[in-house]
PATOR-112821 format. One record per residue (C-alpha): residue in one letter; x, y, z. Coordinates in steps of 0.1 Angstrom, whole numbers, plus 5000, padded with zeros to 4 digits. Last residue first. Example, Ala and Ser with C-alpha at 12.3 -4.5 7.8 and 13.67 -1.06 7.14 Angstrom:
<rs>
['S' [5137 4989 5071]];
['A' [5123 4955 5078]];
</rs>
This chain:
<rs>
['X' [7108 1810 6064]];
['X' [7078 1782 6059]];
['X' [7097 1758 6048]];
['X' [7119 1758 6077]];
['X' [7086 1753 6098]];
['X' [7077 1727 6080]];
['X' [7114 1709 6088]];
['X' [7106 1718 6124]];
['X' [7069 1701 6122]];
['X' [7085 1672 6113]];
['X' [7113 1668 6134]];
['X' [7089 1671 6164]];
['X' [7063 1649 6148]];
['X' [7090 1622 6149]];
['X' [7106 1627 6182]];
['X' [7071 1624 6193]];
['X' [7064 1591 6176]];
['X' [7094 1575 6189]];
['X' [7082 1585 6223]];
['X' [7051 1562 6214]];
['X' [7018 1575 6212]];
['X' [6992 1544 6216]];
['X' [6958 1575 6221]];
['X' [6949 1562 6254]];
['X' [6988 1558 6264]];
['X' [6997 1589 6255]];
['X' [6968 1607 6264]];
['X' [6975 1589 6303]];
['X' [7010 1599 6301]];
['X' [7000 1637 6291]];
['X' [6977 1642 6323]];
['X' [7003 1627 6342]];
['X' [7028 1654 6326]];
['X' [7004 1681 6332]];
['X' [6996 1672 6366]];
['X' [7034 1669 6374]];
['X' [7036 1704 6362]];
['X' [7010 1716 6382]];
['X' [7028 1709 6415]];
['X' [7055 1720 6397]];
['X' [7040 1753 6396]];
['X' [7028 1750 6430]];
['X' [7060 1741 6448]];
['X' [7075 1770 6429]];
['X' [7047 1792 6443]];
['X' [7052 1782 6480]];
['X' [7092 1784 6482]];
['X' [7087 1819 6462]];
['X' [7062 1826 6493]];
['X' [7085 1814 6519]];
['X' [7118 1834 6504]];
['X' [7099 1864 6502]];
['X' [7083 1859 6542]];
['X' [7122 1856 6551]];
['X' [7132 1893 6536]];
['X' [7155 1890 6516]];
['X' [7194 1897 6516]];
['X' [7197 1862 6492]];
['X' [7225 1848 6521]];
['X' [7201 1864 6552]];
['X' [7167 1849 6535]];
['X' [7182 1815 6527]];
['X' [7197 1811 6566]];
['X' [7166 1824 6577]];
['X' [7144 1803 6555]];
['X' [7165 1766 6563]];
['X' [7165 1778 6605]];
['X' [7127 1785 6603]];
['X' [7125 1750 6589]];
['X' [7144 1731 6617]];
['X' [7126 1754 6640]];
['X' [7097 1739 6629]];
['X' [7068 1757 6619]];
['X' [7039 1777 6629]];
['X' [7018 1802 6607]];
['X' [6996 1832 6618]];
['X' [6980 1844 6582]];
['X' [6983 1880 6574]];
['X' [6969 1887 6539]];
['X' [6980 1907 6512]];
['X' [6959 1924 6484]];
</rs>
């Protein structure tokens, strides 16, 4: 389900999604709403990664460690095939 919503900005900004909409060829409200759910995916990207930083840090995992684990778990996995 869609929903209208009457929304203002800047011409500066109206300028930016015309000029993306006309060199995509789509239509200006598809270049908004890809604009709006790539800011939330990173958005909840970066809430993932703080949310990682602070584990790490609770839990005294180093980078070093991660490369680690990584190579471990791959040379299990070759085992494995």
């Amino acid at each position: 389900m869609t929903t209208r919503t009457p929304l203002t900005l800047s011409p500066e900004l109206q300028q930016i999604i015309d000029s993306l909409a006309e060199t995509e060829k789509r239509d200006p409200i598809e270049v908004l709403t890809d604009a709006l759910g790539q800011y939330e995916r990173n958005k909840k990207l970066a809430e993932l990664g703080a949310y990682g930083r602070v584990q790490a840090r609770r839990n005294r995992v180093k980078p070093s460690d991660i490369d680690r684990e990584i190579h471990q778990d791959r040379q299990q996995q070759n085992r494995i095939r």
